[in-house]
C-alpha positions, 0 to 999 in steps of 0.5 A: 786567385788561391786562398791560399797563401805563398808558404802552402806552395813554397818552401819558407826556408828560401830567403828569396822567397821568403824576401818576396812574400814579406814585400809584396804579400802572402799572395803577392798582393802588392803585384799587378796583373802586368808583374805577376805575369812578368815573375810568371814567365821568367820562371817558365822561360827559367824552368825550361832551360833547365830542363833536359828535353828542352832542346830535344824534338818531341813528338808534339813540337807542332802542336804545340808551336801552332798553340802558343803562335795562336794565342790570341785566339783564346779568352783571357779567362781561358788562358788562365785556367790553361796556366793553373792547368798546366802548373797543376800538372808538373813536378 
């Protein structure tokens, strides 16, 4: 979990997110695990429409429909850390 809270990631000019922060918590505090994941994947599922490339073919498709077919193969510690890696590299 960060130390740190919503308002050092998220601008605090957005009422929605202001609105969610003031409900559930500097750091979502009020959510489970089960709805931080839900909120999770529909910003990814979100972001990704939205790209451009999303429905182009690229290079890696393979592989990395082969990774996410294997899932379960992989600890939930290190599922995790491939979250805040992946998040940790996209702008």
């Amino acid at each position: 979990m960060s130390n740190k809270p919503l308002g050092y990631f998220c601008d605090q000019n957005s009422e929605l997110i202001a609105d969610a922060e003031e409900s559930w918590g500097s750091h979502f505090e009020a959510l489970n695990d089960a709805q931080k994941f839900w909120v999770l994947h529909q910003i990814g599922l979100h972001l990704f429409m939205k790209d451009p490339e999303h429905a182009a073919d690229s290079e890696h498709d393979g592989e990395v429909e082969y990774l996410t077919e294997n899932l379960a193969q992989i600890s939930r510690g290190d599922l995790l850390g491939l979250v805040q890696f992946l998040g940790s590299n996209l702008k």
